[in-house]
Structure formats: C-alpha cells, structure tokens
N, C-alpha and C positions, 0 to 999 in steps of 0.2 A: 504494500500500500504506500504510497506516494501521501505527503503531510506536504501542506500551505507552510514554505519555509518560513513567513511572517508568524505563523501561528506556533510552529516548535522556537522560535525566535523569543517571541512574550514569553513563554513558559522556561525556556534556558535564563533570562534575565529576570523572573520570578526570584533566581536565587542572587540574593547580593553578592556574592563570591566572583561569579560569572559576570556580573554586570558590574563588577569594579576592575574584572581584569579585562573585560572590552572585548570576550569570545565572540561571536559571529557565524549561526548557520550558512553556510550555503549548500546543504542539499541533506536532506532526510527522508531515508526511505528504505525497506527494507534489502536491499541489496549494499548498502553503506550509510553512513552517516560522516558529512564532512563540515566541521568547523574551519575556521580562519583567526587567529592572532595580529593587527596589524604593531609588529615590534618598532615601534616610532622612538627615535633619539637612545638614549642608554641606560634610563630607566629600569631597566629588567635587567641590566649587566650585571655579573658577578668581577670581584677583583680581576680575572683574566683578561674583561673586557667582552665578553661573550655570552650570550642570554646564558643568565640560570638557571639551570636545569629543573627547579620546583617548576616552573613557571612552564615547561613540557608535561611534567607530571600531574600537574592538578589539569593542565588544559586534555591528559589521555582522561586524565579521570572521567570529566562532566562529558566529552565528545560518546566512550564508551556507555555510559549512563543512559543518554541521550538516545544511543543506538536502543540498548535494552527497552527505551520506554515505547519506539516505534514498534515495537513488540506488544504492546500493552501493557506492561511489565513493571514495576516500581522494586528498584533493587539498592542493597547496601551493599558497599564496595568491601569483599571478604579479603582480596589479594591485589596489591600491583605491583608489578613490575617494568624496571625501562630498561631497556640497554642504549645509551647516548652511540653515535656511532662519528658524526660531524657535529663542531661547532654551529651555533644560529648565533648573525650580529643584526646591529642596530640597525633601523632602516631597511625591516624584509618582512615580508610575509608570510608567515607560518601557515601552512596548512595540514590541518589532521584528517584522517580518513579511518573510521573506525568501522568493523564488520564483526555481526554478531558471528560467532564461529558453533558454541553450542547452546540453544535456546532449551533449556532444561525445566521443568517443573520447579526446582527448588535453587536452581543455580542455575545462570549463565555465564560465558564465557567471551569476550569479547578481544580483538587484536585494535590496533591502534598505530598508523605507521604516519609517518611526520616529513615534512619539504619544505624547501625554501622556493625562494622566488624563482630560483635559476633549476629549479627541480632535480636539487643537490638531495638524498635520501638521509636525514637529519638525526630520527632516532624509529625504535620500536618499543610498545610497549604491549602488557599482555592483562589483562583483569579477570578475575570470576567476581561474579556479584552473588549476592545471596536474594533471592525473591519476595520479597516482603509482601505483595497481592499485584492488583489490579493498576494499570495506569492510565488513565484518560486526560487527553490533553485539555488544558480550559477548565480543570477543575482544582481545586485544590490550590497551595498555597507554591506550588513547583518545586516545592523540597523534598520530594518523593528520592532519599537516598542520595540530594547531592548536598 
C-alpha cells in the first residue's frame, strides 16, 4: 500500500525528536520507506569534523519504525545496530532507505542502508522491533515506539 507522503510526514513530526532533527519523508510504502536529513553547515559535526554518527543512528531508528508502521504495526525498538562504513560532511544530503525484511507477529525486522548526495554508500544499519499492537496513521499522538 502506497501512504500520502504528507500524511506519514505529520505523523513522523508528531514526535519532537524527529521534528527537531529536521527528518523528511520522501517515499513510504511497502516495498521501502525513505527519509532525507538535509546536513546544512557543521552542526551535527563531531571533533573529526564529520557528521556524528548518533545522528545516522536515531535517523535508522525513526526511518525503520516508520517502515514497520506502513505495516500497521506500532513497534519498540528491541535491537540496533550500525556498521558506519564512509564518513557524511556538512553541506549533503543524507538519504535512508529502510525495508521491512521480516514482518512477524511479535517482532519485526527491518535493514536501513544510508547515501550521500554523490550516492557515496554511507553506513548500514539493522533493527528488530518488538510489536506493541495496531498502527493507524492520523490517530494517536505519533509516538507509537518512537
């Protein structure tokens, strides 16, 4: 099923998290779900000088999330992990592309792989959620698990 990307949009900026770090659908559906970061100036820099890697990590979190709720699905993050693989700098476009891999009753499973502007392959990261119920978009207060 195909979602009104304005409509998972409202519902991802439901969570202040996500709307303080400035995520961005652009495409939710079940065959993937892809956020955008735009990394403007050096704000997100660590000492090295190269976005900080939280800043991948909480953006797999809410992107993978997101895939799950396209599912119907409202889940708490059981497991994540990243492997960073390239540096990301100031002044690029981060792009996430997350794909549920197993839609389980009690658990899902989700991957989550990351790009730059130059579609340079950034990091990977991998999640199980744990199933909490039902998720309907336009209801509730959008913290379904994030």
């Amino acid at each position: 099923m195909q979602y009104d990307i304005k409509t998972v949009e409202r519902e991802v900026h439901k969570n202040p998290f996500d709307t303080y770090m400035d995520f961005h659908v652009r495409k939710a559906d079940e065959m993937s779900t892809i956020f955008v970061f735009h990394n403007n100036g050096n704000t997100w820099d660590n000492p090295n000088g190269t976005l900080y890697g939280g800043v991948l990590y909480s953006m797999a979190d809410s992107t993978m999330e997101t895939a799950c709720a396209i599912y119907g699905k409202a889940v708490l993050t059981l497991d994540l992990a990243m492997n960073y693989l390239r540096p990301a700098f100031a002044d690029t476009t981060i792009t996430a592309e997350a794909k549920v891999i197993h839609n389980g009753r009690t658990t899902m499973v989700a991957l989550c792989d990351f790009y730059d502007d130059d579609g340079r392959y950034l990091a990977h990261g991998k999640g199980t959620f744990f199933v909490t119920g039902q998720y309907t978009f336009g209801q509730g207060d959008g913290t379904n698990g994030h």
